[in-house]
C-alpha positions in Angstrom: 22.1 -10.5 12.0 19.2 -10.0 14.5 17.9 -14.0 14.0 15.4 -15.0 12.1 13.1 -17.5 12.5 10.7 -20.5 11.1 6.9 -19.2 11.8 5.5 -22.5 9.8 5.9 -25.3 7.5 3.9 -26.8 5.2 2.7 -30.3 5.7 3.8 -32.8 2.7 6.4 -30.2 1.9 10.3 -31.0 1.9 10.8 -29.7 5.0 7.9 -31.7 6.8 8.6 -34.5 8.6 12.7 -33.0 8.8 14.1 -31.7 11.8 13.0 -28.4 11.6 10.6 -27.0 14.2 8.6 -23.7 14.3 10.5 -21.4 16.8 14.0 -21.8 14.6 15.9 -19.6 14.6 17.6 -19.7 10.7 21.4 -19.2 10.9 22.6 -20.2 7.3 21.1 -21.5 3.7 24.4 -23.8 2.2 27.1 -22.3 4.1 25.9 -18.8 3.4 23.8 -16.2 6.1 21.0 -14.6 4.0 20.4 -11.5 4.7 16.5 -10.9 3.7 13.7 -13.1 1.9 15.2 -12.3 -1.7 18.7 -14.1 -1.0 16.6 -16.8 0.8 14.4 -18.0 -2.0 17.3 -17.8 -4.3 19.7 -20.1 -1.8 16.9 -22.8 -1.7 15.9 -23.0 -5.2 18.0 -25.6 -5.7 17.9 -29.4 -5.4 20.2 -30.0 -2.4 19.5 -27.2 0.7 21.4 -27.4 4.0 20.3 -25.4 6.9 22.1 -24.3 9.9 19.3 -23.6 12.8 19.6 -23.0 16.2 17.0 -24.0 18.8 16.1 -22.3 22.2 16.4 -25.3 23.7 19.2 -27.2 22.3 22.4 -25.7 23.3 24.3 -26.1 19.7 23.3 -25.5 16.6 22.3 -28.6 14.2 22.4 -29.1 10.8 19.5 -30.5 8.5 19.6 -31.2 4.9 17.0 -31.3 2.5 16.6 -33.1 -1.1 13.8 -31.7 -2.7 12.9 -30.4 -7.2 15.1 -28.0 -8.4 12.3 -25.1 -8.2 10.2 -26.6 -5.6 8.9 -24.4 -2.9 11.0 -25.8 0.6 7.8 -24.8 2.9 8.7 -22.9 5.0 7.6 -19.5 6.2 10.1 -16.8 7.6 8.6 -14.5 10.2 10.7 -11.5 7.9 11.6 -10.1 5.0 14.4 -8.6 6.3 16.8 -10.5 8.4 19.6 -8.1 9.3 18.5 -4.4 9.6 16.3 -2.6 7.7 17.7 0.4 6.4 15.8 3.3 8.1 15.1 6.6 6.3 17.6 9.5 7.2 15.4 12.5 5.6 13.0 14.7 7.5 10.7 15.3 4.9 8.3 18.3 6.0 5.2 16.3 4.5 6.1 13.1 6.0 3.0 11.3 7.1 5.3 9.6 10.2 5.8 12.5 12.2 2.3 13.7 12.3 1.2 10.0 13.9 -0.1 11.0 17.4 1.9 8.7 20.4 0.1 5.4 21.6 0.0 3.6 17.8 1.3 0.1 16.6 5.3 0.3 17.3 5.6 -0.5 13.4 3.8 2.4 12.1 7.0 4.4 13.4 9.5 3.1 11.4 10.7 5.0 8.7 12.2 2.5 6.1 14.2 3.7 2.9 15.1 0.3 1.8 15.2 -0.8 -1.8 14.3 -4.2 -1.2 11.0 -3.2 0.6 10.7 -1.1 -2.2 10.5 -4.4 -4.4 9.2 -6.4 -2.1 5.9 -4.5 -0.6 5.9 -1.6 -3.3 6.8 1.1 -0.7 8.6 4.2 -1.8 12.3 4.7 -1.8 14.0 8.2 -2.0 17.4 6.5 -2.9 19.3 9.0 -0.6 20.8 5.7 1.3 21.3 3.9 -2.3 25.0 2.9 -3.2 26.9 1.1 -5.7 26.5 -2.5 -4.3 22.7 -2.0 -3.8 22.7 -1.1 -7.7 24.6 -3.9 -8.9 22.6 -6.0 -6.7 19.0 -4.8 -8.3 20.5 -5.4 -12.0 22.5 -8.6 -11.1 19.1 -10.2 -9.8 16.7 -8.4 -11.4 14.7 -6.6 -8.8 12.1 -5.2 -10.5 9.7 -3.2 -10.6 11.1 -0.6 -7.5 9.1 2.6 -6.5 11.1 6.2 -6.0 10.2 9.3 -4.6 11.1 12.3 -6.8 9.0 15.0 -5.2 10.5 17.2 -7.4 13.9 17.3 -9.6 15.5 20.7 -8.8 18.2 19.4 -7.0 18.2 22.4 -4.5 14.7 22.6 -4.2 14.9 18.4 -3.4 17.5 19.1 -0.8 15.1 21.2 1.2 12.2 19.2 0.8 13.8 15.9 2.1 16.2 17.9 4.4 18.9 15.8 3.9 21.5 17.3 1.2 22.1 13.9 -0.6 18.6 14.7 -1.9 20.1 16.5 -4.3 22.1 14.1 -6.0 20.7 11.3 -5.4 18.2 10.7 -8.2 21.4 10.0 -10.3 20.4 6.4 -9.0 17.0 6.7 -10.7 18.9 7.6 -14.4 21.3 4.5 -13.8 18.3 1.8 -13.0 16.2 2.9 -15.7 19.1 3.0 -18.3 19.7 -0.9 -16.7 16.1 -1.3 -17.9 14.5 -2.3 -14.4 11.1 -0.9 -14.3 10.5 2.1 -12.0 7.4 3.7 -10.9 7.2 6.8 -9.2 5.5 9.7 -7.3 5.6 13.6 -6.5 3.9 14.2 -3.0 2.4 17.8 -4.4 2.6 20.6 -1.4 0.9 23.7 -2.1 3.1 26.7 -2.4 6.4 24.8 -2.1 6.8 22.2 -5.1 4.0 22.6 -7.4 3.1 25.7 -10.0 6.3 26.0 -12.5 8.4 23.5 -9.7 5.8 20.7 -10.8 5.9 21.5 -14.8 9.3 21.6 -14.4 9.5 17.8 -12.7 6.9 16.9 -15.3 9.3 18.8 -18.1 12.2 16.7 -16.6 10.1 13.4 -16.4 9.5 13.2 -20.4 13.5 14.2 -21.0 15.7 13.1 -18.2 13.4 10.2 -17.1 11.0 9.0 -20.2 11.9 5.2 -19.2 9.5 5.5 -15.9 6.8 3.5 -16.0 3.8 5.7 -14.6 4.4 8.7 -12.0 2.0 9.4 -9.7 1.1 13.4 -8.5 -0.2 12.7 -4.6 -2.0 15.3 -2.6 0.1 16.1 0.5 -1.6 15.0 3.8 -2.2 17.5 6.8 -3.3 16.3 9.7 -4.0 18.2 13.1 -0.5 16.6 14.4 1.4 18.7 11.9 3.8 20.8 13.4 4.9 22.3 9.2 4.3 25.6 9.4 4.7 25.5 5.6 2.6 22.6 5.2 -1.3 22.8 4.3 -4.3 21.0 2.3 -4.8 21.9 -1.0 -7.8 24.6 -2.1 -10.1 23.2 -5.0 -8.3 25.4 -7.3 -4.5 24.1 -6.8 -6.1 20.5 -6.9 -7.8 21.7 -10.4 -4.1 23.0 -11.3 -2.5 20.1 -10.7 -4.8 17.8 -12.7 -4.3 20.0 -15.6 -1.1 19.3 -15.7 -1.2 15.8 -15.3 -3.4 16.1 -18.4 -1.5 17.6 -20.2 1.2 15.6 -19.2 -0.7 12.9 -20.5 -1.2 14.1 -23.7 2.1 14.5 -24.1 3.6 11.3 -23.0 1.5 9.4 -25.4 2.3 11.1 -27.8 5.8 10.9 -27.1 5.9 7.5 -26.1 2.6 5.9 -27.2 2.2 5.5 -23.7 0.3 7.6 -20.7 2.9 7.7 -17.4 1.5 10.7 -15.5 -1.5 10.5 -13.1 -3.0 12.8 -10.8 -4.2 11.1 -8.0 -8.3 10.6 -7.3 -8.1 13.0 -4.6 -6.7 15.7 -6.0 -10.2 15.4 -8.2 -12.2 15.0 -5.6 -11.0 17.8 -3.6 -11.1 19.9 -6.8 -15.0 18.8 -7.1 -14.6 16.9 -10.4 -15.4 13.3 -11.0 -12.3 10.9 -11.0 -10.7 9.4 -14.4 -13.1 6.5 -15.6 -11.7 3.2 -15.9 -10.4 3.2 -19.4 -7.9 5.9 -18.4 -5.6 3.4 -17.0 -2.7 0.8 -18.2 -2.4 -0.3 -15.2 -2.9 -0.4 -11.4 0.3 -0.2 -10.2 -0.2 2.7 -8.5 -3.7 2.2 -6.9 -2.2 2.9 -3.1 -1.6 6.1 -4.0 -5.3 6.5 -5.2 -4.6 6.3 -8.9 -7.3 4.5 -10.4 -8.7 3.7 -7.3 -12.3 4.7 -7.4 -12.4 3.4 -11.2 -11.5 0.2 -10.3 -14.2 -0.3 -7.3 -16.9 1.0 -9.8 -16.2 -1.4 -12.2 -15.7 -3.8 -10.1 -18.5 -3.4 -7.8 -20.3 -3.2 -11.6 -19.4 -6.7 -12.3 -16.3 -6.3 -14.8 -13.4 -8.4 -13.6 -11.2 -7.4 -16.0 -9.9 -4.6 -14.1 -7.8 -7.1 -12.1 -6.1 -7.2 -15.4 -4.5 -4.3 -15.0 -2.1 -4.5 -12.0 -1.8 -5.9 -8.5 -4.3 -3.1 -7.5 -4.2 -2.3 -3.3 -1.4 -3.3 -1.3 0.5 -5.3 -3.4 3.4 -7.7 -2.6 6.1 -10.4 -4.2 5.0 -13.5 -3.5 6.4 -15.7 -1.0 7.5 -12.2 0.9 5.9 -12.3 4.4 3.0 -10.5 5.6 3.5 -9.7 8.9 4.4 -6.3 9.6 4.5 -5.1 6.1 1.2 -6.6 4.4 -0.7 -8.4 7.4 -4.2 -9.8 7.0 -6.2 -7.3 7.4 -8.8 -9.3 9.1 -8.7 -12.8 10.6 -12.1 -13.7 10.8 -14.1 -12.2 7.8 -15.4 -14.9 5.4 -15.3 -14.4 1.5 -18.9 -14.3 1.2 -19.6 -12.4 4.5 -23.3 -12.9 5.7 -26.0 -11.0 7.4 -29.1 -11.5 9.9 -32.2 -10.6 9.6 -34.0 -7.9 10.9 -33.0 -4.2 10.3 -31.2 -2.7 7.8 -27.9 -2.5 6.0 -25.4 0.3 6.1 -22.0 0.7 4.6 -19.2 2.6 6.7 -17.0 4.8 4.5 -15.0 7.6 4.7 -15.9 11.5 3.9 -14.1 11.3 0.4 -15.4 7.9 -0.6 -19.2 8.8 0.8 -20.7 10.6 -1.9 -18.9 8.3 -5.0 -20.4 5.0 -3.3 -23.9 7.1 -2.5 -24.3 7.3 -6.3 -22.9 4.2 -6.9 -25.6 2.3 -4.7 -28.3 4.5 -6.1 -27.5 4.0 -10.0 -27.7 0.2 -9.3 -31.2 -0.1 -7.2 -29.2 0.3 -3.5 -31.0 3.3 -2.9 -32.7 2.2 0.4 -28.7 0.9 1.7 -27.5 3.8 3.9 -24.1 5.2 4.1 -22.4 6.0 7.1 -20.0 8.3 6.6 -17.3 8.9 9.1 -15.9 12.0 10.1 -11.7 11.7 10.7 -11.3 13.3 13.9 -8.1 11.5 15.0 -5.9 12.8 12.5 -8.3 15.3 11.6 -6.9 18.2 8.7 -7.5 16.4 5.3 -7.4 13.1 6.1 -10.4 11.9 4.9 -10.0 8.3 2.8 -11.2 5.3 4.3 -7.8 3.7 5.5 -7.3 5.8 7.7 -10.4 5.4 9.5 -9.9 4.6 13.5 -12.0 2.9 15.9 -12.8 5.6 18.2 -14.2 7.5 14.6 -16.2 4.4 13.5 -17.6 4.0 17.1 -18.7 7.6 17.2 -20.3 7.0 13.7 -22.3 4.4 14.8 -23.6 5.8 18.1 -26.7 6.7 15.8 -27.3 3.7 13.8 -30.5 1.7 15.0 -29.2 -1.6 16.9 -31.2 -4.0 14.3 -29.1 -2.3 11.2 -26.5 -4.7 9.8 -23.4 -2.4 9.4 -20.8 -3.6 6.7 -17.6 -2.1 7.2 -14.5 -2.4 4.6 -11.5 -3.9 6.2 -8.7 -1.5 4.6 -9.3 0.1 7.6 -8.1 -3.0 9.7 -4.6 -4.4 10.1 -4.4 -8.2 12.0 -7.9 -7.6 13.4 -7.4 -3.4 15.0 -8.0 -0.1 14.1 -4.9 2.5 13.6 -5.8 3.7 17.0 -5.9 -0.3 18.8 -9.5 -0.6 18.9 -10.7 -3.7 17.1 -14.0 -4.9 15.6 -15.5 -6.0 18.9 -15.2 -2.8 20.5 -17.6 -1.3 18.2 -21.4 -0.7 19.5 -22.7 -2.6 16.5 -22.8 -5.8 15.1 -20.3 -5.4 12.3 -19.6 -7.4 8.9 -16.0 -7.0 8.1 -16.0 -6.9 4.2 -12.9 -6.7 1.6 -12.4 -3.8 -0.2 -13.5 -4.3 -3.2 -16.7 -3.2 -5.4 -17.3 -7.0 -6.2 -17.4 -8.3 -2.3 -19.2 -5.2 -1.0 -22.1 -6.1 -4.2 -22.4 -9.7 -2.9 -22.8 -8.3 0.4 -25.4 -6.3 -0.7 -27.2 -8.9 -2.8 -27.3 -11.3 0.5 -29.1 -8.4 2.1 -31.6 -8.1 -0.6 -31.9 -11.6 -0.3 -33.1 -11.5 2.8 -35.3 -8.7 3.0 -32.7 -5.9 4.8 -31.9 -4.0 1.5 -35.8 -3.9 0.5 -39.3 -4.2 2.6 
């Protein structure tokens, strides 16, 4: 156990007023150590919940009892979601994303997790090559669902190579046994040109409708290359592979609604982009549940920024996460200070910061809806550099750089994906820019409000 500890409570909450103090560290939940946030909110749903905490001051531990609803929340928050170890990934995946982060970043961005329960908690991707027989009878016992695996591909040999770890080949068996337990799975193929796609990706796809036709949706990703790769065999795609790869996913499509009166296979936004075609509109999708990996994504900030709310109706949408599991480290506020309703000063103009992808989708977006005279800065990656080229991944230095040219009076609304507990990838935060800078959520409907505040007074128009 590496100690976990109370980071608040609630006032008028059970636990207010008790002897429990922020700075706790929690040993046991009725007799019993938990060993992440699941087995926690399970141990104190009940009426009666004793705690075993330990103090830095106090030299014993001390025990504090609580009588509360069967149900009701206890009120406290847990600085983790795991509280033993989280179980790091043992692959060395050639397309990993991890080992082409430059030196100097957040510690956290490091860590390569292949943990189920992260997988249900936060939604991040597990390749089940560290899955065993407890941690199955543990997701069907308690119902952990829905998880997220990485196929990458189902030739087992081909797996092996890709992952380079030789449980990869076997280890989808794990996928076969939760979907035939009926938990709900959603999952992804990171698409490298020349190693898994062509006949390796029809035959995944061929494998997906047969082997796999329980999964929920699978989403084909474009592999990402940046100028840290050391892959020889790993690139960008061209325009035409990107255009291959969507033809398969529609006729993927096709066939799974036909087969299942259902569509489970996406190709992601960028592979459309890259393939110079206009992403799938908005009544494309069942759901959102795989909007981090760019499916659906652009849809639904068009119809949002359009005014159709129903789109939330479809899924969590971006960065998703169960709730009660805790934020730091995994899902932290993006930005402490922005408001809801974000507002601007007078004087100058309004730009929107944006990425090289997103820059010519929200040019015609602000021109169809009479934000023509709203200009778009568009930043060039040249941290990561290679084909990273959405938004998120935007860094301070970039952004700073962007903005050397932007007159002083402009009002410069930038979207905080971008942002993590108030920094930049690269450490730089929001004050380190040369600009007065709106921090603004990512989403069509909050960057539209911020517009109309400009309009209303006088930036947008003269």
């Amino acid at each position: 156990m590496s100690g976990v500890r109370i980071s608040s409570i609630s006032t008028s909450s059970p636990a207010s007023g008790t002897d429990v103090a922020v700075g706790d560290e929690l040993i046991s939940i009725n007799g019993r150590e938990p060993t992440d946030i699941i087995e926690y909110q399970q141990l104190i749903d009940g009426e009666v919940v004793t705690l075993v905490l330990q103090r830095a001051d106090r030299p014993l531990r001390h025990k504090v009892t609580i009588h509360k609803q069967a149900g009701e929340p206890l009120g406290l928050a847990i600085d983790s979601a795991v509280f033993d170890r989280i179980r790091t990934c043992d692959n060395h995946c050639s397309f990993c994303f991890i080992y082409q982060l430059p030196k100097g970043m957040r510690r956290s961005l490091y860590v390569k997790d292949d943990d189920f329960r992260l997988s249900f908690l936060y939604g991040n991707y597990t390749t089940l090559t560290r899955f065993t027989e407890f941690d199955l009878e543990r997701v069907i016992d308690e119902k952990l669902s829905p998880l997220y695996v990485s196929i990458h591909t189902t030739d087992p040999e081909l797996r092996a190579q890709m992952l380079r770890n030789p449980r990869g080949a076997t280890s989808l068996r794990w996928l076969r046994e939760l979907l035939s337990a009926g938990i709900e799975v959603h999952a992804q193929v990171v698409v490298c040109p020349g190693v898994n796609d062509g006949i390796h990706l029809e035959r995944t796809l061929q494998d997906v409708i047969t082997l796999y036709p329980e999964l929920a949706t699978v989403a084909l990703v474009p592999v990402g290359v940046s100028d840290f790769s050391l892959e020889e065999t790993m690139r960008p795609h061209r325009a035409d592979e990107a255009a291959a790869v969507i033809e398969l996913a529609d006729k993927y499509q096709r066939l799974t609604r036909e087969l299942f009166g259902r569509v489970s296979v996406y190709a992601s936004d960028e592979f459309y982009l890259v393939a110079g075609r206009d992403p799938q509109p908005a009544g494309s999708f069942e759901s959102l549940d795989q909007a981090e990996n760019g499916i659906g994504l652009v849809a639904a900030f068009r119809e949002s920024f359009r005014g159709h709310a129903d789109m939330d109706k479809l899924g969590t949408g971006f960065f998703q996460s169960v709730d009660g599991a805790p934020a730091l480290g995994y899902r932290a506020p993006r930005y402490q200070e922005h408001k809801a309703s974000p507002d601007v000063e007078a004087g100058g103009g309004v730009a929107v910061v944006t990425g090289e992808y997103a820059s010519p989708l929200l040019r015609q977006l602000l021109d169809e809806h009479d934000f023509a005279d709203v200009a778009i800065v568009t930043v060039e990656n040249r941290y990561f550099g290679g084909n990273i080229k959405v938004a998120g991944l935007m860094v301070g230095a970039d952004v700073h750089r962007a903005l050397d040219d932007v007159p002083a009076a402009t009002t410069v609304l930038l979207p905080d994906v971008c942002l993590s507990e108030d920094r930049f990838l690269d450490g730089l935060s929001v004050e380190d820019l040369p600009h007065r800078v709106i921090v603004v959520p990512t989403t069509g409907q909050d960057l539209r409000a911020a517009l109309e505040r400009a309009r209303a007074k006088g930036l947008v128009y003269s």
